[in-house]
ROLO-555191 format. One record per residue (C-alpha): x, y, z. Coordinates in steps of 0.001 Angstrom, whole numbers, padded with zeros to 6 digits, always signed. Each point is the difference from the previous one (the first is absolute). Layout:
N
XYZ...
//
This chain:
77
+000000+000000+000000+001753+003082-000896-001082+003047+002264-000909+003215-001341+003392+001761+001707+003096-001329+000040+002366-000016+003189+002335+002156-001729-002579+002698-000778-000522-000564+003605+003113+000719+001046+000221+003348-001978-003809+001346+001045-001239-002056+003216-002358+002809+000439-001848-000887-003286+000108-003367+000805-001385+000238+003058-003082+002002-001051-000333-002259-003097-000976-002955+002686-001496+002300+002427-002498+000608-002590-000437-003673-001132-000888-000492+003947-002624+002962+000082-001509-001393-002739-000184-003541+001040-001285+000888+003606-002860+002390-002274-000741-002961-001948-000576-002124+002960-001942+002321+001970-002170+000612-002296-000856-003956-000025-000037-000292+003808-002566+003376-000215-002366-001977-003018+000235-003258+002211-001271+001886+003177-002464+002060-001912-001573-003638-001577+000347-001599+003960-001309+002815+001543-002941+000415-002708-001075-003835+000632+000008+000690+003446-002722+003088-000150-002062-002337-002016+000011-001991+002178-000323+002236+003137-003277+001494-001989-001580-003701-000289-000147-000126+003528-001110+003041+000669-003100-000676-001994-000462-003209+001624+000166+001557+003275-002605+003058-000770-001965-003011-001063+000155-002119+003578-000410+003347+001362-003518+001536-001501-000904-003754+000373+000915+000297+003897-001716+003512-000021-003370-001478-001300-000050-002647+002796+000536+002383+002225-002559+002553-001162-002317-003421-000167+000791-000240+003731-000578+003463+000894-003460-000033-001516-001415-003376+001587+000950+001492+002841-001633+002995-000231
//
């Protein structure tokens, strides 16, 4: 594999060098981010799905716990 600089241009400008695989680094840790961000937004989006079915079941069990109670409330009346 031949890399892009060569150790002698190192030698002359290690500066240049340097910042050549600084920014191959930046943009590798970008890249990934980015994928970690997408995978949490996808995880986090199947999670408020799934957080709204159960609210809705719950609202459910609740009005059905509010009629039997307004059912109680008028017998005893």
């Amino acid at each position: 594999m031949k890399l892009p600089i060569s150790f002698d241009q190192f030698k002359k400008n290690p500066i240049t060098a340097i910042s050549f695989v600084l920014i191959i680094v930046v943009g590798y840790l970008y890249v990934d981010n980015k994928m970690v961000h997408s995978q949490q937004l996808e995880d986090h989006k199947d999670r408020i799905e799934k957080l709204e079915l159960d609210e809705k079941d719950l609202e459910v069990r609740l009005d059905k716990m509010n009629e039997k109670l307004l059912e109680c409330l008028s017998i005893n009346h």
